[in-house]
N, C-alpha and C positions, 0 to 999 in steps of 0.2 A: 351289710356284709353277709355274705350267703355262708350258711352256717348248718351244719346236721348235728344232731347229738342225739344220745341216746338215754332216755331218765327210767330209771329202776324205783318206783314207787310203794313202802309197805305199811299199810294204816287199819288201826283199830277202828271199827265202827257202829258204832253206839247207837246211833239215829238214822234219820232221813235225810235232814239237815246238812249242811256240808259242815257246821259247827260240832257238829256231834259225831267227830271224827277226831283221831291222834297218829300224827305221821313219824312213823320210828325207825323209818329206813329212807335216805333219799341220797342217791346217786345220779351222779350226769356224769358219762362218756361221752368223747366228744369222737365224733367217725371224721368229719373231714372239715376245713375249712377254707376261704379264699388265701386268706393271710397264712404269708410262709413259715410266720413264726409261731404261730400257733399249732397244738399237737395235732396229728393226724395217726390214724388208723391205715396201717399201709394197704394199698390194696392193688393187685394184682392188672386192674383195668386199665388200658390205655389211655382212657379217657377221665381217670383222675390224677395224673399226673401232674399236673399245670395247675393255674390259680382260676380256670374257668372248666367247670366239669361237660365234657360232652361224650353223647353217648350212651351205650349201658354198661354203667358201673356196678360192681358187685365186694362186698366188703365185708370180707370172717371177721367175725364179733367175737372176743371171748370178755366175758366182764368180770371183773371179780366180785362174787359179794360175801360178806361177814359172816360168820358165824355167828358171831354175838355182836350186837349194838349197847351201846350206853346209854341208861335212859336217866334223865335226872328224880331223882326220889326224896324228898325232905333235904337233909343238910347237905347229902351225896351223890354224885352220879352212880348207879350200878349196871354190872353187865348183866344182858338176859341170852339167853339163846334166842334166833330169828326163832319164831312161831311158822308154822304152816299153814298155809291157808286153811277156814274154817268157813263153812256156810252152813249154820240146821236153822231149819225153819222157823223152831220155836225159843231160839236162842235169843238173846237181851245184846249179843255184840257177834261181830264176824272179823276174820283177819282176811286182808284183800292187799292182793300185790298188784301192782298195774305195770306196765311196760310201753314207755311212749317212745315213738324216735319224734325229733321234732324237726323241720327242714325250712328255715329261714332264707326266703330270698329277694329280700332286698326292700326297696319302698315303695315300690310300683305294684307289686304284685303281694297277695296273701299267702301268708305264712300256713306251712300244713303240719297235722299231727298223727 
């Protein structure tokens, strides 16, 4: 099934490791897909109209994200405010947002990110 979507990724990171990381924001928007019954992001292009895309297609993104996330703490979940990204050098942890679109197409061919 050929498939786009858009993932909003935001993680604490501790190490080097991909262990030594904590993911406290994750989102997928979905831009378009074959299937009619799944949602699409409207877009303006001729050539996304149909269930096969040709062309070039172009699609205003607006995504929403949180203010605050829920994070589980001892007995409770609690809200935090999202953090902003953080990088110093001599820091022991950094906040890293990442932004992927991902475009799925089919079995024959590799999937891109």
């Amino acid at each position: 099934m050929l498939n786009r979507s858009l993932q909003v990724k935001g993680r604490i990171l501790t190490g080097a490791n991909a262990d030594d990381s904590y993911t406290f924001l994750d989102l997928t928007h979905p831009i378009w897909s074959r299937s009619p019954t799944d949602p699409r992001v409207p877009s303006l292009s001729e050539g996304a109209n149909s269930t096969k895309l040709h062309g070039h297609c172009v699609w205003p993104l607006s995504i929403p994200i949180p203010k605050v996330v829920s994070i589980p703490t001892g007995d409770a979940p609690q809200l935090f405010h999202l953090p902003e990204t953080f990088l110093e050098r001599h820091a022991g942890a950094s906040i890293q947002y990442d932004l992927t679109v991902r475009i799925s197409r089919g079995k024959l061919r590799s999937d891109s990110q």
